[in-house]
CHARMM-style PDB file with segment names, atoms N, HN, CA, C and O in Angstrom:
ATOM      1  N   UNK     1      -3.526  14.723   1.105  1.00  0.00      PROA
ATOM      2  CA  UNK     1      -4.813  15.151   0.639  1.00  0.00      PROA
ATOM      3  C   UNK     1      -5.138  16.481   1.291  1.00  0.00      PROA
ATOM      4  O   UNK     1      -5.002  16.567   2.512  1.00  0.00      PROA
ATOM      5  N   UNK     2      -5.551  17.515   0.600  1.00  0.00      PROA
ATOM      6  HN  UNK     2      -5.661  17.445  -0.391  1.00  0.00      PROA
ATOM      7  CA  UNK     2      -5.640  18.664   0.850  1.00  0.00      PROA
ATOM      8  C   UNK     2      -7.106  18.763   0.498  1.00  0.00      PROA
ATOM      9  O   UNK     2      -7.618  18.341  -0.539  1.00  0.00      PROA
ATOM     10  N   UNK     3      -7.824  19.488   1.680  1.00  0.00      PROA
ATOM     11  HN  UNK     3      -7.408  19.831   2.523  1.00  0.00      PROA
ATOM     12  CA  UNK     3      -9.572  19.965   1.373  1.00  0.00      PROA
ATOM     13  C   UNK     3      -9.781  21.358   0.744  1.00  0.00      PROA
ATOM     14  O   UNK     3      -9.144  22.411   0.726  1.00  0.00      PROA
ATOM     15  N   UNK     4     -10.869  20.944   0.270  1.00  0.00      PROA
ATOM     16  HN  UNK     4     -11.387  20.088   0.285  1.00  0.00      PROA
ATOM     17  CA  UNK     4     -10.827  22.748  -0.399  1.00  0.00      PROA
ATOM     18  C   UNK     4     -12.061  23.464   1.065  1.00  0.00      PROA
ATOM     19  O   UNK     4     -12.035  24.612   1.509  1.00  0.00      PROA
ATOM     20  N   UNK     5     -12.837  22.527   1.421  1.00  0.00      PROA
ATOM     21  HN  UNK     5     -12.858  21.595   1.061  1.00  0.00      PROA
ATOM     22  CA  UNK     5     -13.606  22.836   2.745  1.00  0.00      PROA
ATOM     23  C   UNK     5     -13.276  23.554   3.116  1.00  0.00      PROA
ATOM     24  O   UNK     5     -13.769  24.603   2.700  1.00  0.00      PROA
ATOM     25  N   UNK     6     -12.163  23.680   4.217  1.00  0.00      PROA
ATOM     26  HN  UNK     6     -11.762  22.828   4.556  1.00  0.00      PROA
ATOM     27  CA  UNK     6     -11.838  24.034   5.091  1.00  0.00      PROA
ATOM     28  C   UNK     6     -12.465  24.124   6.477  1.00  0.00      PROA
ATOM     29  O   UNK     6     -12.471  25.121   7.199  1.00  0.00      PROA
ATOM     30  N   UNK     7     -13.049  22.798   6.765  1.00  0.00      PROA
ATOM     31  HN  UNK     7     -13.044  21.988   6.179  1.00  0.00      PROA
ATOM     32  CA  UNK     7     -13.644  22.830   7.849  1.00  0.00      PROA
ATOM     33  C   UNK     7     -13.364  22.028   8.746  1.00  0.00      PROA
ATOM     34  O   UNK     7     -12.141  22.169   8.732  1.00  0.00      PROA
ATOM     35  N   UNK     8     -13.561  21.276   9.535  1.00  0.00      PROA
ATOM     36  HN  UNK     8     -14.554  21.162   9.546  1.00  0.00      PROA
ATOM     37  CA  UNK     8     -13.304  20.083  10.104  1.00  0.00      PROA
ATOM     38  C   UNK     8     -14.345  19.192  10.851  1.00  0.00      PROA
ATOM     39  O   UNK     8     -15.347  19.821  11.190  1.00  0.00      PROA
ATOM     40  N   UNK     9     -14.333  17.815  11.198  1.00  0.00      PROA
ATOM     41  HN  UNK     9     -13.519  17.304  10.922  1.00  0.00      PROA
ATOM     42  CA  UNK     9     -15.235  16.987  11.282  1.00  0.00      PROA
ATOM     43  C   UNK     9     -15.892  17.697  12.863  1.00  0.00      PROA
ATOM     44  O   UNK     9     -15.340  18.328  13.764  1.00  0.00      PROA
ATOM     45  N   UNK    10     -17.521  17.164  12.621  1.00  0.00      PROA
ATOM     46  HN  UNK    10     -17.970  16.651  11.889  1.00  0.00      PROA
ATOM     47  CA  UNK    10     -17.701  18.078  13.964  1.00  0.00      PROA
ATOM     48  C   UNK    10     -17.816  17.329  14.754  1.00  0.00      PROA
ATOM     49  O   UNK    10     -18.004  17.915  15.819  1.00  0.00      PROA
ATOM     50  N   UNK    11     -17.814  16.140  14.886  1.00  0.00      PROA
ATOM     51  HN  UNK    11     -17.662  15.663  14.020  1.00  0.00      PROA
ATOM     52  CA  UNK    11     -17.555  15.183  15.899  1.00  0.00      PROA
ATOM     53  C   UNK    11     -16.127  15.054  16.529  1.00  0.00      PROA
ATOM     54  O   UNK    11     -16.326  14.766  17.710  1.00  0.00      PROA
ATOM     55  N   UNK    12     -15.324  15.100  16.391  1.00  0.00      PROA
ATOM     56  HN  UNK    12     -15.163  15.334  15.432  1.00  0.00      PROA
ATOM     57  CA  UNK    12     -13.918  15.484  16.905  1.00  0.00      PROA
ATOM     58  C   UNK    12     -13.063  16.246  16.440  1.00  0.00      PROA
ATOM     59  O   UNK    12     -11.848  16.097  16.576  1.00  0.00      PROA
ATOM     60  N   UNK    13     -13.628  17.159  15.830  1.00  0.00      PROA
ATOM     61  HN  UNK    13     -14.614  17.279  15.719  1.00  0.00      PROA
ATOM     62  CA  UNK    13     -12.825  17.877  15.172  1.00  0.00      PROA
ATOM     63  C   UNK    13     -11.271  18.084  14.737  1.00  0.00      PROA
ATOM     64  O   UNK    13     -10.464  18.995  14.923  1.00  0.00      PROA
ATOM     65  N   UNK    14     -11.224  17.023  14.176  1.00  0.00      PROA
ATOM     66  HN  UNK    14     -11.879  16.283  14.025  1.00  0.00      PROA
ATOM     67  CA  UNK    14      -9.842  16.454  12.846  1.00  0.00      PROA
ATOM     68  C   UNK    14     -10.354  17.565  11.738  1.00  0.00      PROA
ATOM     69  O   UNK    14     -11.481  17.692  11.258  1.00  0.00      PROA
ATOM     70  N   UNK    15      -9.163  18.321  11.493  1.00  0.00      PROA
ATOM     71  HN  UNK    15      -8.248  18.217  11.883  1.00  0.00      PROA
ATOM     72  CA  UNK    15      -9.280  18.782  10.182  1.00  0.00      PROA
ATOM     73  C   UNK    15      -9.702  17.969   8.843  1.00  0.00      PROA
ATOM     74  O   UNK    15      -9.174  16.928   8.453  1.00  0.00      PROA
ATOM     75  N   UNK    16     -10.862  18.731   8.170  1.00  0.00      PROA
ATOM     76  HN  UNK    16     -11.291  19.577   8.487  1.00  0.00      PROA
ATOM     77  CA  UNK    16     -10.626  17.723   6.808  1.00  0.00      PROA
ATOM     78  C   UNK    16      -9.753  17.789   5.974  1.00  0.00      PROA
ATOM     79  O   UNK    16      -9.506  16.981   5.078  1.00  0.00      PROA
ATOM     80  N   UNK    17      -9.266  18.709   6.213  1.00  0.00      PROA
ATOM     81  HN  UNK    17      -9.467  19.365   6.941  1.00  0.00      PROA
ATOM     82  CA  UNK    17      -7.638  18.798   4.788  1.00  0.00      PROA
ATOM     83  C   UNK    17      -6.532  17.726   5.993  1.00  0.00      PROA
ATOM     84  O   UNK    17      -5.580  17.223   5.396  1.00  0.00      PROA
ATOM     85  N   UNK    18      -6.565  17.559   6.731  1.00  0.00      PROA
ATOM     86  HN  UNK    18      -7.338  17.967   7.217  1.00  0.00      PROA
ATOM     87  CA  UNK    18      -5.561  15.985   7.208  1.00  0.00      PROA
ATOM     88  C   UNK    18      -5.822  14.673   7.085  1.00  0.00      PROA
ATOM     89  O   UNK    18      -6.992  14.310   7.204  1.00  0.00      PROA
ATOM     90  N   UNK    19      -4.804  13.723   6.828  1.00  0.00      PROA
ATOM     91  HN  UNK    19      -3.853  14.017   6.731  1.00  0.00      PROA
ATOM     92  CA  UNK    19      -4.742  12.941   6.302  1.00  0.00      PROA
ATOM     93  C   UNK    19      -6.186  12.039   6.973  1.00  0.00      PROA
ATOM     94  O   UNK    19      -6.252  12.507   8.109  1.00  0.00      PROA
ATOM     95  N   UNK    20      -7.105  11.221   6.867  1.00  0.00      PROA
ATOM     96  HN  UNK    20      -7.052  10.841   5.943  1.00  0.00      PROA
ATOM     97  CA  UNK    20      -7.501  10.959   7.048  1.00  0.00      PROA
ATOM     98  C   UNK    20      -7.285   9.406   7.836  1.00  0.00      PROA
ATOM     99  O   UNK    20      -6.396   8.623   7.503  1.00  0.00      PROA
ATOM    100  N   UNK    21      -8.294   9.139   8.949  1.00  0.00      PROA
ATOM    101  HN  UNK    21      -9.016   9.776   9.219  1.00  0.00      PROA
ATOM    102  CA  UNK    21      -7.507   7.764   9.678  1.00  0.00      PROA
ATOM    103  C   UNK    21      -7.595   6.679   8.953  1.00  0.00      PROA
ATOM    104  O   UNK    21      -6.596   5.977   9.114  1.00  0.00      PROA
ATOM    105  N   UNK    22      -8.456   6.180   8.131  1.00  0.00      PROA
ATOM    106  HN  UNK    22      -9.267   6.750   8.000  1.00  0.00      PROA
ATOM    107  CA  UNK    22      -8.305   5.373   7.116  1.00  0.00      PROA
ATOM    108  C   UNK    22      -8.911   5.279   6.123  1.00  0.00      PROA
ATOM    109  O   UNK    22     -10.033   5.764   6.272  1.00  0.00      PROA
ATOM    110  N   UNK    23      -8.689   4.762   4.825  1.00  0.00      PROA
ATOM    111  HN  UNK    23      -7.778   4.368   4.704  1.00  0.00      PROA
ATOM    112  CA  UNK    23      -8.935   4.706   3.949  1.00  0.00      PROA
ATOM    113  C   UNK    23      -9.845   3.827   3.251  1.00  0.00      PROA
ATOM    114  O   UNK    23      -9.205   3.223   2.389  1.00  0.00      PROA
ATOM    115  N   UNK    24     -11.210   3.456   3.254  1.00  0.00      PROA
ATOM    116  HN  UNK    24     -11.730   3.946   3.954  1.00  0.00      PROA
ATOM    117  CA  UNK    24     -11.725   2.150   2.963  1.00  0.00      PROA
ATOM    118  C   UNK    24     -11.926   2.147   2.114  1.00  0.00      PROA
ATOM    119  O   UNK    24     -12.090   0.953   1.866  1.00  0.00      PROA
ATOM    120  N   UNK    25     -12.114   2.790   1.076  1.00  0.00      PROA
ATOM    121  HN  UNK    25     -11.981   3.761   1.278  1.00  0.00      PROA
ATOM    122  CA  UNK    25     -12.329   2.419  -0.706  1.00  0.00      PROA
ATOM    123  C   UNK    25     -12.097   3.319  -1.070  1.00  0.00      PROA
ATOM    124  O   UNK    25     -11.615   4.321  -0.542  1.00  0.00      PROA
ATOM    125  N   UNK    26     -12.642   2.929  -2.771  1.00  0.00      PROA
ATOM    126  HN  UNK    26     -13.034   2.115  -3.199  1.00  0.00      PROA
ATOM    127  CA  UNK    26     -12.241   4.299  -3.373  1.00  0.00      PROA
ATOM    128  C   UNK    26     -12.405   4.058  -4.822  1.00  0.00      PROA
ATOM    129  O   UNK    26     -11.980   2.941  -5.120  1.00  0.00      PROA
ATOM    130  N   UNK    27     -12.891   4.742  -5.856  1.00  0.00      PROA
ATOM    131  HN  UNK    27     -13.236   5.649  -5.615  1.00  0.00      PROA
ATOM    132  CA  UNK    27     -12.547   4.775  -7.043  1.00  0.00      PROA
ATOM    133  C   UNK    27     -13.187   5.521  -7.880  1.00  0.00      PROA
ATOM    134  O   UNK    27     -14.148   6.184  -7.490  1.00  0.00      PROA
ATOM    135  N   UNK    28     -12.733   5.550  -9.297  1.00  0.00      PROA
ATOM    136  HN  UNK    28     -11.952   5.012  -9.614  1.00  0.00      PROA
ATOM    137  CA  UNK    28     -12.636   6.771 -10.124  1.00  0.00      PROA
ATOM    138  C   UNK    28     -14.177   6.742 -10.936  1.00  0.00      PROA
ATOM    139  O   UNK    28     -14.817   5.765 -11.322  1.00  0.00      PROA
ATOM    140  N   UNK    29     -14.521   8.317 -11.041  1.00  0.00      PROA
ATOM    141  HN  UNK    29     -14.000   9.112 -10.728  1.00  0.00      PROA
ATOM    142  CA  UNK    29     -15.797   8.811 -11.666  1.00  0.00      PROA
ATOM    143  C   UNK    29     -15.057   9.386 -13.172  1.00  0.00      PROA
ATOM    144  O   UNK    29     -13.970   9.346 -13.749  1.00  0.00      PROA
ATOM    145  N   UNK    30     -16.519   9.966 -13.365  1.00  0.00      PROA
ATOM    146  HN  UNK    30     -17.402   9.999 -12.896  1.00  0.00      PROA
ATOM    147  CA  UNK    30     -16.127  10.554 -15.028  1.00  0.00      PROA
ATOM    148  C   UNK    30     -15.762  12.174 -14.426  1.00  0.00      PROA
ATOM    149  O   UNK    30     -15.609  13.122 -15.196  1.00  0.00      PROA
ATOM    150  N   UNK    31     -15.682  12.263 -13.306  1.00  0.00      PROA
ATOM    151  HN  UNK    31     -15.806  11.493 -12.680  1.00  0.00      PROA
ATOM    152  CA  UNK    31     -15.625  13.659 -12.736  1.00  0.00      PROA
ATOM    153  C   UNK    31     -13.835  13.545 -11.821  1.00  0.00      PROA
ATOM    154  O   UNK    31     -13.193  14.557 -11.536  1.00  0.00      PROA
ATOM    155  N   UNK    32     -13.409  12.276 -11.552  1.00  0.00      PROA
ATOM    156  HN  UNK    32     -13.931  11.455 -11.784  1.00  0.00      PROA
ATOM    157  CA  UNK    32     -12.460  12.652 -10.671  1.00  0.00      PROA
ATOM    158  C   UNK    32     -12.408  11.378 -10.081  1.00  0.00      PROA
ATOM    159  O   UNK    32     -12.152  10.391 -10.771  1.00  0.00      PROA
ATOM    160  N   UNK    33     -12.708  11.268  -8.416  1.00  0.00      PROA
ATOM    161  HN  UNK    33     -12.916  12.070  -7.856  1.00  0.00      PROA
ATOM    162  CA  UNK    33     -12.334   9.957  -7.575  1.00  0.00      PROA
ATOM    163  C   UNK    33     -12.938  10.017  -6.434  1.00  0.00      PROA
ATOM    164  O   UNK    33     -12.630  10.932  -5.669  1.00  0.00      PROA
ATOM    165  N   UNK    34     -13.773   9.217  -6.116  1.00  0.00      PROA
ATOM    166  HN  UNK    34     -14.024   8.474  -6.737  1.00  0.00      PROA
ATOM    167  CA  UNK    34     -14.559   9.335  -4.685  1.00  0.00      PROA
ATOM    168  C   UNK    34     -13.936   8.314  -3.631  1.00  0.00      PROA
ATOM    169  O   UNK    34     -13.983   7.098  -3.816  1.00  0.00      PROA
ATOM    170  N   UNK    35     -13.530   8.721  -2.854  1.00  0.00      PROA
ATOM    171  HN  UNK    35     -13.492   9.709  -2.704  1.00  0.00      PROA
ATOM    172  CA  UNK    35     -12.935   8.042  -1.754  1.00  0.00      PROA
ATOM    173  C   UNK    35     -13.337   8.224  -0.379  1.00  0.00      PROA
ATOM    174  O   UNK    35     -13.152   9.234   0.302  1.00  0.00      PROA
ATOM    175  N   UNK    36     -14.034   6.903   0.042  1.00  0.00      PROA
ATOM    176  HN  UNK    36     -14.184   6.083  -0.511  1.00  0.00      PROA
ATOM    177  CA  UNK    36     -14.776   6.638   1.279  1.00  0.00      PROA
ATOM    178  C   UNK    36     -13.495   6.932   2.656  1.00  0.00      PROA
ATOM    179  O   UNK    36     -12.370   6.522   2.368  1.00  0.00      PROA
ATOM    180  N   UNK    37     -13.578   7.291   3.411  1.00  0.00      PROA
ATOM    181  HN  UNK    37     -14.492   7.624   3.645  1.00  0.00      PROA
ATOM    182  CA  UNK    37     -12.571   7.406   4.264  1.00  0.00      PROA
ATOM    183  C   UNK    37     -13.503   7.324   5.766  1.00  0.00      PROA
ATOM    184  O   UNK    37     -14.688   7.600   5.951  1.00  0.00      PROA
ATOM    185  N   UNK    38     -12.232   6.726   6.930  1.00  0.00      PROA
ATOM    186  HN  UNK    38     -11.270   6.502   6.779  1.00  0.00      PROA
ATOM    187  CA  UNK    38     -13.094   6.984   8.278  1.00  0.00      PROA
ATOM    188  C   UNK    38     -12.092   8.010   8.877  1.00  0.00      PROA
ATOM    189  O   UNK    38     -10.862   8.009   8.829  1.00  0.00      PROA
ATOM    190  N   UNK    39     -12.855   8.788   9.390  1.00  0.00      PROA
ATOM    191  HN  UNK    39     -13.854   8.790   9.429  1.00  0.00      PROA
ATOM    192  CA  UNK    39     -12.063   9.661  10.630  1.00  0.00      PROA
ATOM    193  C   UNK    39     -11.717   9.045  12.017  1.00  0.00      PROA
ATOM    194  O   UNK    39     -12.337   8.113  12.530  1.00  0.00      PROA
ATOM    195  N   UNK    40     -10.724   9.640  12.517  1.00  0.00      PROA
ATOM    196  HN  UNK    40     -10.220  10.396  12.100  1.00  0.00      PROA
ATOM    197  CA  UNK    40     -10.012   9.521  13.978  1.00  0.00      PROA
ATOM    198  C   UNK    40     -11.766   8.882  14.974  1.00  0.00      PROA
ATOM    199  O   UNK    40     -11.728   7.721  15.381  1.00  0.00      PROA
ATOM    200  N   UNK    41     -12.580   9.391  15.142  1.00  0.00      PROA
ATOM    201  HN  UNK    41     -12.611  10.335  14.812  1.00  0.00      PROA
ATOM    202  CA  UNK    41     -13.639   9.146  15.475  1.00  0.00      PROA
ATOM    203  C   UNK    41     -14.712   7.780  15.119  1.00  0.00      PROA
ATOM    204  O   UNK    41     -15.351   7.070  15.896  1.00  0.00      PROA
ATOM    205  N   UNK    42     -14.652   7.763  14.242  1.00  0.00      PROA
ATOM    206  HN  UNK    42     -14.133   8.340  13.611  1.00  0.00      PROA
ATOM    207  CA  UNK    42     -15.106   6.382  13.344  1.00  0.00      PROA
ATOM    208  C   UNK    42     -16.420   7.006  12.006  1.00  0.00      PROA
ATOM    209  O   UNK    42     -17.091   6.270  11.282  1.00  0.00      PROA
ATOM    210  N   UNK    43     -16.431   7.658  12.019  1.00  0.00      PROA
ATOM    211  HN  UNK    43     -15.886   8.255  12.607  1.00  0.00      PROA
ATOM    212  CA  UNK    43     -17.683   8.631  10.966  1.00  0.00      PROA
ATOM    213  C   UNK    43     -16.888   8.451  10.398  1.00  0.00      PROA
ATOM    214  O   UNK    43     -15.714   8.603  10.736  1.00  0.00      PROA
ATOM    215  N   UNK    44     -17.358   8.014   9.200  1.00  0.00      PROA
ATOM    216  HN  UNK    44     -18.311   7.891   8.925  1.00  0.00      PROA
ATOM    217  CA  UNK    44     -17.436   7.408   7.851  1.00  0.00      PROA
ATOM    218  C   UNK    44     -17.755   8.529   7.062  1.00  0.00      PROA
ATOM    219  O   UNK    44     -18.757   9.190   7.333  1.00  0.00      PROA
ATOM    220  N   UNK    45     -16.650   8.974   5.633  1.00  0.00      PROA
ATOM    221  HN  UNK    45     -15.835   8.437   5.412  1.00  0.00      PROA
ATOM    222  CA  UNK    45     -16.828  10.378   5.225  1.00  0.00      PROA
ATOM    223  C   UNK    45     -16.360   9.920   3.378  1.00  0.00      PROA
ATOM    224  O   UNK    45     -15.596   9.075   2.912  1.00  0.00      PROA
ATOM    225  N   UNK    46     -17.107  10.786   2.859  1.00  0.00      PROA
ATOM    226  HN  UNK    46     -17.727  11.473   3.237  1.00  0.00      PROA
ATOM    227  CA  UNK    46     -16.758  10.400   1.519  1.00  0.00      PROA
ATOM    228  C   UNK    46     -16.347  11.420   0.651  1.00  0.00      PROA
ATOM    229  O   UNK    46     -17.000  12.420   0.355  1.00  0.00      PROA
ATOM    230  N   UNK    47     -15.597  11.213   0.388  1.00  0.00      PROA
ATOM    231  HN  UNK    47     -15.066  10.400   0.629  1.00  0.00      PROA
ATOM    232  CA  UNK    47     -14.325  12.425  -0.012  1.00  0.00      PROA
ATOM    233  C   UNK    47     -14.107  12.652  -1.860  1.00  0.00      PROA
ATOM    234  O   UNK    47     -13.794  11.715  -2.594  1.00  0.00      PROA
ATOM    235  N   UNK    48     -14.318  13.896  -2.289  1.00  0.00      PROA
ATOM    236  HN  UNK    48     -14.573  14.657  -1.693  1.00  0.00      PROA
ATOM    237  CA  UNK    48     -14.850  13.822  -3.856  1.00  0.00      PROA
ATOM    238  C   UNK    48     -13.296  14.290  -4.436  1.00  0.00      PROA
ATOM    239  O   UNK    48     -13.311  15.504  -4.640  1.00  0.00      PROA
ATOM    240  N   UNK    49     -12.100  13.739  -4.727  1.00  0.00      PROA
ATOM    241  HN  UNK    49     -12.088  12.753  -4.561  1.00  0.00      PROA
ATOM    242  CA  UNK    49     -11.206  13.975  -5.680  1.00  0.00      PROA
ATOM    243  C   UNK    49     -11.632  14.915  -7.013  1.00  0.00      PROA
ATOM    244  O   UNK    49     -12.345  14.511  -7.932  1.00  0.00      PROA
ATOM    245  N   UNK    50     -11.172  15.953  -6.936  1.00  0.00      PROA
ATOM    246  HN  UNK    50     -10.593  16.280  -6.190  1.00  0.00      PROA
ATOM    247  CA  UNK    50     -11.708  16.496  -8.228  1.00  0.00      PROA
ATOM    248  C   UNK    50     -10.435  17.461  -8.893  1.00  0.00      PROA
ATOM    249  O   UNK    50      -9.287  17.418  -8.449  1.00  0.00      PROA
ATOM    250  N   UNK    51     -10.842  18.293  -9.983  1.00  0.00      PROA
ATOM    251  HN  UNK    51     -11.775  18.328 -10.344  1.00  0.00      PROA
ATOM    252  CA  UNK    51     -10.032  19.357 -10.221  1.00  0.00      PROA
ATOM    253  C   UNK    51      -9.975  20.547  -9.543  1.00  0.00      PROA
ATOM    254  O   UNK    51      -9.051  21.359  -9.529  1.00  0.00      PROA
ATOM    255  N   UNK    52     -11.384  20.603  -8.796  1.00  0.00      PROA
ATOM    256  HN  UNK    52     -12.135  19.943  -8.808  1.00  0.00      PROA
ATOM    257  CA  UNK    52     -11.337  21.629  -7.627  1.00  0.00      PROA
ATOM    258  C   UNK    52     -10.410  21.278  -5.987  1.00  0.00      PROA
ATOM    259  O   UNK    52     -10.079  21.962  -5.018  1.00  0.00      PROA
ATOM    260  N   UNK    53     -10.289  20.043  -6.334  1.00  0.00      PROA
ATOM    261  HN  UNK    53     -10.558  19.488  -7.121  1.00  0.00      PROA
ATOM    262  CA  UNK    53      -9.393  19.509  -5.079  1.00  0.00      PROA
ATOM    263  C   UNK    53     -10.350  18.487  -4.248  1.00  0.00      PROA
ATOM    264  O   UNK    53     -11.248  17.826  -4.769  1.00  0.00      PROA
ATOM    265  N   UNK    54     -10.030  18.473  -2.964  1.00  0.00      PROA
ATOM    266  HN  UNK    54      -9.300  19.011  -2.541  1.00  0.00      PROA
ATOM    267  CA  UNK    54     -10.867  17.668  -1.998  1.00  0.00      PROA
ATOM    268  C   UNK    54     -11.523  18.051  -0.825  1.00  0.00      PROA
ATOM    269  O   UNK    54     -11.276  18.711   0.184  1.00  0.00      PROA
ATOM    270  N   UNK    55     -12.919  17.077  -1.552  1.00  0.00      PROA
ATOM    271  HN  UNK    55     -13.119  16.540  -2.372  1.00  0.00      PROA
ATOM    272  CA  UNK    55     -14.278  17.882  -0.576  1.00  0.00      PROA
ATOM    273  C   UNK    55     -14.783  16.984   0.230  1.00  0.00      PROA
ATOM    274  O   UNK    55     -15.604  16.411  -0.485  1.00  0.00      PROA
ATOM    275  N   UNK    56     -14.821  16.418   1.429  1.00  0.00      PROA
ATOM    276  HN  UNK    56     -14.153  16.883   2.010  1.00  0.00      PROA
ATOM    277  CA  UNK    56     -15.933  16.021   2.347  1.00  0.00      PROA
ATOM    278  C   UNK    56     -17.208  16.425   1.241  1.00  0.00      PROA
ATOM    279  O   UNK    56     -17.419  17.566   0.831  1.00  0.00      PROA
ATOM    280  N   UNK    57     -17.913  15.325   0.908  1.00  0.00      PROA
ATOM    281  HN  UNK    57     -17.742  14.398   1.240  1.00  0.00      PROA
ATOM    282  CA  UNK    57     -19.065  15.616   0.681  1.00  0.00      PROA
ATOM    283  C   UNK    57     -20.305  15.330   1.846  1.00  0.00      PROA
ATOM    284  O   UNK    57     -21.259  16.055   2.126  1.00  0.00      PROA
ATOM    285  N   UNK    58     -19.966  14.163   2.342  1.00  0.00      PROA
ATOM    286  HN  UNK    58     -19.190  13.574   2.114  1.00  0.00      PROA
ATOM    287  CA  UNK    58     -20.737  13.664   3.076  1.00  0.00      PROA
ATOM    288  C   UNK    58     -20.534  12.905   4.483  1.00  0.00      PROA
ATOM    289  O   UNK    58     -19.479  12.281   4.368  1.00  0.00      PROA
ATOM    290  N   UNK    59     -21.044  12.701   5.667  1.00  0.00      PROA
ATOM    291  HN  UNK    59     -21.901  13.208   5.760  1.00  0.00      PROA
ATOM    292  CA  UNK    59     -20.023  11.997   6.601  1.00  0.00      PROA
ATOM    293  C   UNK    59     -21.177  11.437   7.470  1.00  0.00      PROA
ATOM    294  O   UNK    59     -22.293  11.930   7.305  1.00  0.00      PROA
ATOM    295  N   UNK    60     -21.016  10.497   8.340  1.00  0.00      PROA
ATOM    296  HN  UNK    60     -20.109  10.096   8.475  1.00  0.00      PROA
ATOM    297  CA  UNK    60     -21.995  10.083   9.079  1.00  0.00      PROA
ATOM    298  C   UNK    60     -21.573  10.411  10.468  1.00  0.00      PROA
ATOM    299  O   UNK    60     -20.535  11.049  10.641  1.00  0.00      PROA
ATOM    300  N   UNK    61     -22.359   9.989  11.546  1.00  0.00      PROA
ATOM    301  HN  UNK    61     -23.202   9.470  11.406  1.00  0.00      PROA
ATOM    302  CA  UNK    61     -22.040  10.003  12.876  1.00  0.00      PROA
ATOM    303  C   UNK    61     -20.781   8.961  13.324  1.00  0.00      PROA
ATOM    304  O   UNK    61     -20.126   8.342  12.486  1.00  0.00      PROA
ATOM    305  N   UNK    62     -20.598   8.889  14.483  1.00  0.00      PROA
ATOM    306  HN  UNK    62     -21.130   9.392  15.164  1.00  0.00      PROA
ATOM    307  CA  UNK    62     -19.318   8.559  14.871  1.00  0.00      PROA
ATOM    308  C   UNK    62     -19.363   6.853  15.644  1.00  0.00      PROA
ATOM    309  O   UNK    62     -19.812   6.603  16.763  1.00  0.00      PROA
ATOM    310  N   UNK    63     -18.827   5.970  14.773  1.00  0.00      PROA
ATOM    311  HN  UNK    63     -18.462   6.173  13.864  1.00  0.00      PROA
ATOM    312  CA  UNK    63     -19.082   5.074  15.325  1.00  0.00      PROA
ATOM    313  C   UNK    63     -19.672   4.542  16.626  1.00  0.00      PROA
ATOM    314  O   UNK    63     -18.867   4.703  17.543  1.00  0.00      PROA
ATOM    315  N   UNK    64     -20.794   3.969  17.010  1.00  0.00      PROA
ATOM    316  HN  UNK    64     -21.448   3.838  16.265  1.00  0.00      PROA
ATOM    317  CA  UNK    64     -20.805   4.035  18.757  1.00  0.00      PROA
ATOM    318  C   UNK    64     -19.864   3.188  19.531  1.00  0.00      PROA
ATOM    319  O   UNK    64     -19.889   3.432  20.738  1.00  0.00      PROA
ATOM    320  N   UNK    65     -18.936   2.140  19.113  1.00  0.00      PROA
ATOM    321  HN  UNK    65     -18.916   1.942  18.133  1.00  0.00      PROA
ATOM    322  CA  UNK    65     -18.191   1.923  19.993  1.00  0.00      PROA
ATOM    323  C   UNK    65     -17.076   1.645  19.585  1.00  0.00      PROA
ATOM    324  O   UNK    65     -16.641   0.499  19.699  1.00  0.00      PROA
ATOM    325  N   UNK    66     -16.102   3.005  18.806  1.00  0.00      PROA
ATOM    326  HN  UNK    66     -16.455   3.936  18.712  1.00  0.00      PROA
ATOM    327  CA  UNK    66     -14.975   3.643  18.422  1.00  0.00      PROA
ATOM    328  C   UNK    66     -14.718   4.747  19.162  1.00  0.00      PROA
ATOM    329  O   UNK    66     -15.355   5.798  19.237  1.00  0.00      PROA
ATOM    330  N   UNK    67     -13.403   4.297  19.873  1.00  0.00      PROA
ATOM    331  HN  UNK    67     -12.886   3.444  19.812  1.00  0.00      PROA
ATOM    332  CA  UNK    67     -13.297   5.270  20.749  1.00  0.00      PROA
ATOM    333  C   UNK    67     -12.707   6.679  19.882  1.00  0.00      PROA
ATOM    334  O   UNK    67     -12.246   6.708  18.741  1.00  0.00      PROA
ATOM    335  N   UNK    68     -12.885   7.724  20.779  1.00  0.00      PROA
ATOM    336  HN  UNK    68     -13.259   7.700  21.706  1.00  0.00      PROA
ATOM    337  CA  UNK    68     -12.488   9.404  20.197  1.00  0.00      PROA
ATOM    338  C   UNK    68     -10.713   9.479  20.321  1.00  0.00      PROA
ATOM    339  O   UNK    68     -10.065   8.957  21.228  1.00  0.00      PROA
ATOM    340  N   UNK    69     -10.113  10.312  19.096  1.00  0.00      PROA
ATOM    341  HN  UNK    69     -10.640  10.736  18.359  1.00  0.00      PROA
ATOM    342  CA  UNK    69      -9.034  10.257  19.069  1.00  0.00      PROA
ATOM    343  C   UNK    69      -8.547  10.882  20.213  1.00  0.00      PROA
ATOM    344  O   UNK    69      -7.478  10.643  20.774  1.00  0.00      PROA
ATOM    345  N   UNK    70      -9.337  11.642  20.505  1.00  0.00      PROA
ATOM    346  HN  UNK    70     -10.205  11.836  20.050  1.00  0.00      PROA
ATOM    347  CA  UNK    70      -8.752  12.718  22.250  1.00  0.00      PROA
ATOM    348  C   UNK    70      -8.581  12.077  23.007  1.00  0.00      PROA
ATOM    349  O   UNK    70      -7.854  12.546  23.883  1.00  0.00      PROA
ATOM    350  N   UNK    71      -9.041  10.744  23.214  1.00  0.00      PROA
ATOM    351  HN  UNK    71      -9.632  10.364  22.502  1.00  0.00      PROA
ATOM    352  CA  UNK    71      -9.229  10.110  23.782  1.00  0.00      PROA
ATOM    353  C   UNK    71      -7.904   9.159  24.070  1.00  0.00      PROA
ATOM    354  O   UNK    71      -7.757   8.820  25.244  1.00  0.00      PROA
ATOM    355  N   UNK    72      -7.261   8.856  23.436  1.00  0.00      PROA
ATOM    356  HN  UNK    72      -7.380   9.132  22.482  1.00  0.00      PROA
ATOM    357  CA  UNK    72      -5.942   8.035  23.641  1.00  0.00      PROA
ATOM    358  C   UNK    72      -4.984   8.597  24.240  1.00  0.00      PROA
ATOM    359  OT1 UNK    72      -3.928   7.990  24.423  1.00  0.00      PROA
TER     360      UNK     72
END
């Protein structure tokens, strides 16, 4: 999965064009494919499949007791 963003999460900053740590749902619009994903961190991010590619649309804070990927 490649972002068109180009930014990265600001809580631990994982790129958003990398693969994401997991995958929790997902499914298809009349526009493309929205796919819920969690980051290395635990923020919960929802990811818009489109013809423009893939966007972080939205993301929350970072789980409070998920530890940080720097962290391992």
């Amino acid at each position: 999965m490649s972002s068109t963003t180009g930014t990265a999460c600001p809580h631990c900053g994982w790129p958003d064009g990398a693969e994401p740590f997991q995958v929790v749902s997902g499914h298809t619009t009349a526009a493309g494919r929205t796919v819920w994903t969690r980051c290395g961190c635990g923020s919960l991010q929802v990811r818009v499949v489109d013809a423009r590619g893939v966007r972080v649309v939205s993301r929350s804070r970072p789980a409070p007791d998920h530890p940080s990927p720097a962290g391992r």
